[in-house]
C-alpha positions in Angstrom: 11.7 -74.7 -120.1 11.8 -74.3 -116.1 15.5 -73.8 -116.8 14.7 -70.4 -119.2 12.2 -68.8 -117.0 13.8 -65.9 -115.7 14.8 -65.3 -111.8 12.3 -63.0 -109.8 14.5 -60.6 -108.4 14.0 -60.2 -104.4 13.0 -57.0 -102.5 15.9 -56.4 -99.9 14.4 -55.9 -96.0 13.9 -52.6 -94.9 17.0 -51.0 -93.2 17.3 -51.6 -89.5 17.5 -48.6 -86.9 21.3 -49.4 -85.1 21.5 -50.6 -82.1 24.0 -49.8 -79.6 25.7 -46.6 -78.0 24.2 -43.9 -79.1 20.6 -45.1 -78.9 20.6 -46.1 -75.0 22.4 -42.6 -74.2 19.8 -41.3 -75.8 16.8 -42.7 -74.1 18.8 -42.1 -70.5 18.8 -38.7 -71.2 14.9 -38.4 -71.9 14.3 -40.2 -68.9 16.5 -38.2 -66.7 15.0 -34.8 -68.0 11.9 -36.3 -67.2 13.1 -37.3 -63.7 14.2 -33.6 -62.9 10.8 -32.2 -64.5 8.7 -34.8 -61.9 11.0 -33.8 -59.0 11.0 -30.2 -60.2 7.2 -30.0 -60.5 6.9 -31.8 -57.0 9.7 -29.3 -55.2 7.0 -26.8 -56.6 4.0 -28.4 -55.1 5.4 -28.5 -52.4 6.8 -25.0 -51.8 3.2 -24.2 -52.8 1.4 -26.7 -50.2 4.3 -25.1 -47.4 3.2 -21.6 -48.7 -0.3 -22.3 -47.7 0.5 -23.7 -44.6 2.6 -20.9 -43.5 -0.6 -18.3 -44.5 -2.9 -20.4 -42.6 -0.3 -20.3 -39.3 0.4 -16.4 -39.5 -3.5 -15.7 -40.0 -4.1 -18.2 -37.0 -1.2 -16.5 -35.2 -2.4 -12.4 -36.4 -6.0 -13.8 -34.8 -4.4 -14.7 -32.0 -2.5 -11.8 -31.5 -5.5 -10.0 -32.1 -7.7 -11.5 -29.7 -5.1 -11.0 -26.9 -4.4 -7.4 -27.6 -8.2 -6.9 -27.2 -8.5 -9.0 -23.8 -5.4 -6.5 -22.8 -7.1 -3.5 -23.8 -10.1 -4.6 -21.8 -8.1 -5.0 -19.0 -6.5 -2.3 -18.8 -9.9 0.1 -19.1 -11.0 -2.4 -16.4 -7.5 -1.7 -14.1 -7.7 1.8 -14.8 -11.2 2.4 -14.0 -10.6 0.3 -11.0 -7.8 2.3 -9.9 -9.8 6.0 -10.3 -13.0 4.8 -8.8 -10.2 3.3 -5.8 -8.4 7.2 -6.0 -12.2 8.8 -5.7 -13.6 6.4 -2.9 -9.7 7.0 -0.7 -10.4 10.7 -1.8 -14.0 10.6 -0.3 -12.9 8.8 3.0 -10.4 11.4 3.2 -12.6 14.1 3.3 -14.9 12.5 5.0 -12.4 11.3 8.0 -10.9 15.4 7.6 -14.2 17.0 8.3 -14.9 18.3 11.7 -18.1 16.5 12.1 -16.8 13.1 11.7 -13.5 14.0 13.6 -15.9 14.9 16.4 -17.9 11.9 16.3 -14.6 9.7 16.1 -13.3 11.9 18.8 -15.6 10.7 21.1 -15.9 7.1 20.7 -12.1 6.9 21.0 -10.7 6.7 24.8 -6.7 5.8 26.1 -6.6 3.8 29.2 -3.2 3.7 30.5 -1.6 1.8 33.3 0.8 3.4 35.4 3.3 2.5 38.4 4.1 5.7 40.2 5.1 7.9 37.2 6.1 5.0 34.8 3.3 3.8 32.1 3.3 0.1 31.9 0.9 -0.1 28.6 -2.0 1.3 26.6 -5.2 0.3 25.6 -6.7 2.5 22.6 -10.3 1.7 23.4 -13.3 2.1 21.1 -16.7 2.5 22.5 -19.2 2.1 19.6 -22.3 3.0 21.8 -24.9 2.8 18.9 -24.1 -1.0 18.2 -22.9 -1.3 22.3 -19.8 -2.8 21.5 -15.7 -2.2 22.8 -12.9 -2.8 20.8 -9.5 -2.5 21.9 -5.7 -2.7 21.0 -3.4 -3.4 24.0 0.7 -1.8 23.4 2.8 -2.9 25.2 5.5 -0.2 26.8 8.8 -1.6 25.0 6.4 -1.1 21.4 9.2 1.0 19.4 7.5 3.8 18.4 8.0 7.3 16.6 7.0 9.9 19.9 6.8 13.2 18.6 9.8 15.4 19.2 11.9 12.6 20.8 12.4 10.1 18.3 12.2 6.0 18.4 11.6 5.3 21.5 9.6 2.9 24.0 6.0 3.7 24.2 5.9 3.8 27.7 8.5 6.5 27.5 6.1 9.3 26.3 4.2 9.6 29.3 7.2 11.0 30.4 6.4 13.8 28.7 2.8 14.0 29.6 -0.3 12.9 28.9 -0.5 15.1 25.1 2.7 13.8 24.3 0.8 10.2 24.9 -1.9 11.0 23.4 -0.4 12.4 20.6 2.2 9.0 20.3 -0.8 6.8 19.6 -3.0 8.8 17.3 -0.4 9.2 15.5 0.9 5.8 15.1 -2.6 4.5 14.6 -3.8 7.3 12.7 -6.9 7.5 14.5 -7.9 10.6 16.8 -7.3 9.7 20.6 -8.3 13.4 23.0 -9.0 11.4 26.2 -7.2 9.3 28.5 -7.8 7.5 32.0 -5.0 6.5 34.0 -5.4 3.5 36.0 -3.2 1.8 38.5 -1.1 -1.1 36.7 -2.9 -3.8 38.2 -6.2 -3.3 37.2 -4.8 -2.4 34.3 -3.7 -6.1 33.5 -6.6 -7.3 35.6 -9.1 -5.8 32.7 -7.2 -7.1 29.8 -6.9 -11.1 31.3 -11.1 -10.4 32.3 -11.0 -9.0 28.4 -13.6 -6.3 31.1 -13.2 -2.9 30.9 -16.4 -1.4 33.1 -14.4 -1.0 36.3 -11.5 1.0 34.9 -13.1 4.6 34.9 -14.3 3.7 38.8 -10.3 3.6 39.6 -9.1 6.1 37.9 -6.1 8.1 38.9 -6.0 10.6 36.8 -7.9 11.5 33.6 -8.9 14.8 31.0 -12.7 13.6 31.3 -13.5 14.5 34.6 -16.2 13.3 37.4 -19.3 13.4 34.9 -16.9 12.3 31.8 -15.9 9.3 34.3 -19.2 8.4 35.3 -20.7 8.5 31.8 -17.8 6.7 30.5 -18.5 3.8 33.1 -22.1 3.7 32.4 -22.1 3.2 28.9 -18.7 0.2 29.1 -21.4 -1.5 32.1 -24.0 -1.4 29.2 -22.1 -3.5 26.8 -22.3 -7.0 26.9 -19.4 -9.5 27.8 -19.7 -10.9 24.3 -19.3 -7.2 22.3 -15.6 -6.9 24.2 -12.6 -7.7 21.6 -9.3 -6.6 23.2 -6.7 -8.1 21.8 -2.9 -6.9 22.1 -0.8 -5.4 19.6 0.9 -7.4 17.0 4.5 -6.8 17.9 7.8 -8.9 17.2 10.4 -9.5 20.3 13.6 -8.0 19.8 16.5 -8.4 22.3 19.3 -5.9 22.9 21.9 -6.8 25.4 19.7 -7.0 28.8 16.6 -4.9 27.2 13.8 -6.3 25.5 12.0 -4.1 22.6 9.2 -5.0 20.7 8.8 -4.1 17.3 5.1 -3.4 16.0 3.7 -5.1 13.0 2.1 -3.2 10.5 0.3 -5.5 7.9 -2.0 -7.4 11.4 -2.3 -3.4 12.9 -3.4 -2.2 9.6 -5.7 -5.2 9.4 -7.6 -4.4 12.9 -8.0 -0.7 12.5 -9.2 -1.2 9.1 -11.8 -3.9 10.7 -12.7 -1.9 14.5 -12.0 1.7 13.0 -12.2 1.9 9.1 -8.8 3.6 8.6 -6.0 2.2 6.9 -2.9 4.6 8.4 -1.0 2.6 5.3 -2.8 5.0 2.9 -1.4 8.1 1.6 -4.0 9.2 0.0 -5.8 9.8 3.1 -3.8 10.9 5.5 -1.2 13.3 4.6 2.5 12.3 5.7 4.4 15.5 7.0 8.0 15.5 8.9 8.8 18.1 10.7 12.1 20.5 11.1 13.6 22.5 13.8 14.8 25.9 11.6 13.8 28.5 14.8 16.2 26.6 17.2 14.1 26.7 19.9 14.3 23.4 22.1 11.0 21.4 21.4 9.2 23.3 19.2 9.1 20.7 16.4 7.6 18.1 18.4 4.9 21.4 19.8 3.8 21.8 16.1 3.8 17.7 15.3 1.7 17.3 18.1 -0.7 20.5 17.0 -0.6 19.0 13.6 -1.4 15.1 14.8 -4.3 16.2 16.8 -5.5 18.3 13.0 -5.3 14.7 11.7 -1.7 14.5 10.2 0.2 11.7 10.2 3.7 13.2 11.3 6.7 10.8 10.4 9.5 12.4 12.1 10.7 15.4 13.9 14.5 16.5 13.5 16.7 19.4 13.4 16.3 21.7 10.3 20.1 21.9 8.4 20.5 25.6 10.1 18.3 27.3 13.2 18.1 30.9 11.4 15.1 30.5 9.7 12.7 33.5 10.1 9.2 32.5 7.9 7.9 28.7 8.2 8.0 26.9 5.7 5.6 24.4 4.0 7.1 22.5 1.4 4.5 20.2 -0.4 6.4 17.2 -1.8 3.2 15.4 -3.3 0.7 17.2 -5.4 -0.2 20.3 -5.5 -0.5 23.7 -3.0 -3.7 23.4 -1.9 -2.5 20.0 0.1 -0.3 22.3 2.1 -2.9 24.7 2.8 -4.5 22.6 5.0 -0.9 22.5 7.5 -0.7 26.3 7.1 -4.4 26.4 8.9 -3.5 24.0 11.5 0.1 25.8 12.6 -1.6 28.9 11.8 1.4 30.6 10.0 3.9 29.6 7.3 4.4 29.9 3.5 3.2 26.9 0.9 5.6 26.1 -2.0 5.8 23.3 -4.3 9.0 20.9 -5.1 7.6 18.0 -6.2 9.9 14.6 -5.4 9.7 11.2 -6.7 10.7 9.5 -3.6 7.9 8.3 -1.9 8.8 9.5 1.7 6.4 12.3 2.6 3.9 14.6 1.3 4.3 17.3 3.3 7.8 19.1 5.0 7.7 22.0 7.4 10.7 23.4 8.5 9.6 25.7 11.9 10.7 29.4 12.2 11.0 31.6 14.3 7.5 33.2 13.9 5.3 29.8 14.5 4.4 30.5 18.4 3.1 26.9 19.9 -0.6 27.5 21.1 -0.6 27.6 24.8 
């Protein structure tokens, strides 16, 4: 019976997927697209996170820049109101220094004491005599101090007491800028004698000459024998040696002179805004009349930084040529020589304020 039962047919296995080629290429290629989306999606975050960064940095650096154009602007209002409230207080000094008062009072505190050897000057002292506060202060120049002398040029010192006591006079108030009207000459050797004693009471008792007189003199001596030892400062002028074959020159140093008249006096003859610059020209042709009107104009309270020849002698007005500002800065020469034209032609080069060119209608006072 087991023989005629029929066969139970059999259920064939499910098909299987191939294996091989086709299947592995195709899994590499979904892993390698997911590869390039990772490292695309992380080039991304990236370039975001550098984005950032860079905004941060240009906000940190606009900031910055921010905050130093402000200090800069600060500055500058600070500079430039620095630099007009300087321009105000050198105007007020000038005006102040300029008016007669205090040219007068300046006047008279100021003294030149000058040695002499027969008709040779062997120095000078420019002598302050502050008689409220009883103290003397003085600058010692030597005679081989190269110097501008009016009218003459470069020369030694000592040379322009060759031409007389104005012409000294003149030499050293204008180098100094300060306002020297009286002198005492003394012999030489009591000359040094009172600069190595740093003692200048006995000078007026020996002098040899002198534009204050016996009373002027005897006042003069009274009031150096009332200052004490300790309230005398001479000290000589700053100068450099220079040697020339068998001469010996000294050249003067203006930073350490600018420093002592700016301590004893209260000028600075460095500053253009307070003492107006002029050179003057010979355009009459008369011999010596430019350094007649520099010293006219020095003793007015100009600085005058050289006398020449003008470039032809036919001139007939005078002229005042105002190279620095405006005409009402020549006005001031025109008063002083008492005739002359004022016109403007402004320069850049800073040289001069002021050039007059003589004619042949200024008349030196007499």
């Amino acid at each position: 019976m087991s023989q005629d039962r029929p066969r139970r047919s059999r259920v064939p296995d499910p098909p299987q997927m191939p294996r091989g080629y086709r299947q592995s290429r195709r899994g590499s290629g979904a892993l390698k697209a997911s590869r390039r989306a990772q490292k695309r999606h992380d080039r991304a975050v990236a370039l975001a996170r550098i984005g950032r960064s860079v905004r941060n940095a240009l906000l940190v650096i606009i900031q910055g820049l921010s905050v130093v154009v402000a200090v800069l602007l600060v500055l500058l209002l600070i500079a430039n109101g620095v630099n007009t409230f300087a321009r105000w207080n050198a105007r007020r000094l000038a005006e102040r220094a300029a008016s007669p008062d205090e040219r007068e009072r300046r006047t008279k505190e100021n003294v030149l004491f000058v040695g002499v050897e027969g008709d040779e000057a062997v120095g000078y002292l420019a002598l302050r005599v502050d008689r409220q506060s009883r103290q003397v202060f003085g600058i010692a120049m030597p005679e081989g101090a190269f110097v501008d002398i009016p009218g003459r040029g470069f020369e030694r010192i000592g040379e322009a007491w060759q031409g007389g006591a104005d012409t000294a006079l003149a030499t050293v108030s204008n180098f100094f800028t300060v306002p020297f009207e009286s002198y005492v000459a003394v012999p030489a050797q009591a000359y040094r004698d009172a600069l190595t004693a740093q003692s200048v009471a006995a000078l007026p008792g020996v002098a040899v000459q002198s534009s204050l007189g016996d009373d002027g003199l005897a006042a003069l001596r009274k009031d150096l024998e009332a200052v004490p030892r300790d309230n005398v400062a001479i000290v000589p002028m700053p100068v450099k040696p220079i040697k020339l074959g068998d001469q010996t020159y000294f050249e003067p140093q203006r930073a350490e002179i600018a420093d002592l008249l700016k301590t004893w006096w209260g000028v600075d003859p460095e500053a253009g805004e307070q003492v107006t610059r002029v050179i003057v020209y010979n355009g009459a042709g008369v011999p010596g009349i430019a350094g007649e009107a520099a010293q006219v104009l020095i003793r007015s309270g100009f600085r005058v930084i050289d006398t020449k020849n003008a470039d032809r002698f036919d001139y007939r007005g005078t002229r005042i040529i105002v190279r620095r500002g405006d005409a009402t800065r020549g006005e001031p020469v025109r008063k002083a020589l008492g005739v002359g034209s004022v016109v403007v032609e402004t320069s850049t080069a800073d040289v001069t304020d002021v050039i007059v060119i003589i004619g042949k209608d200024y008349k030196p006072p007499k």
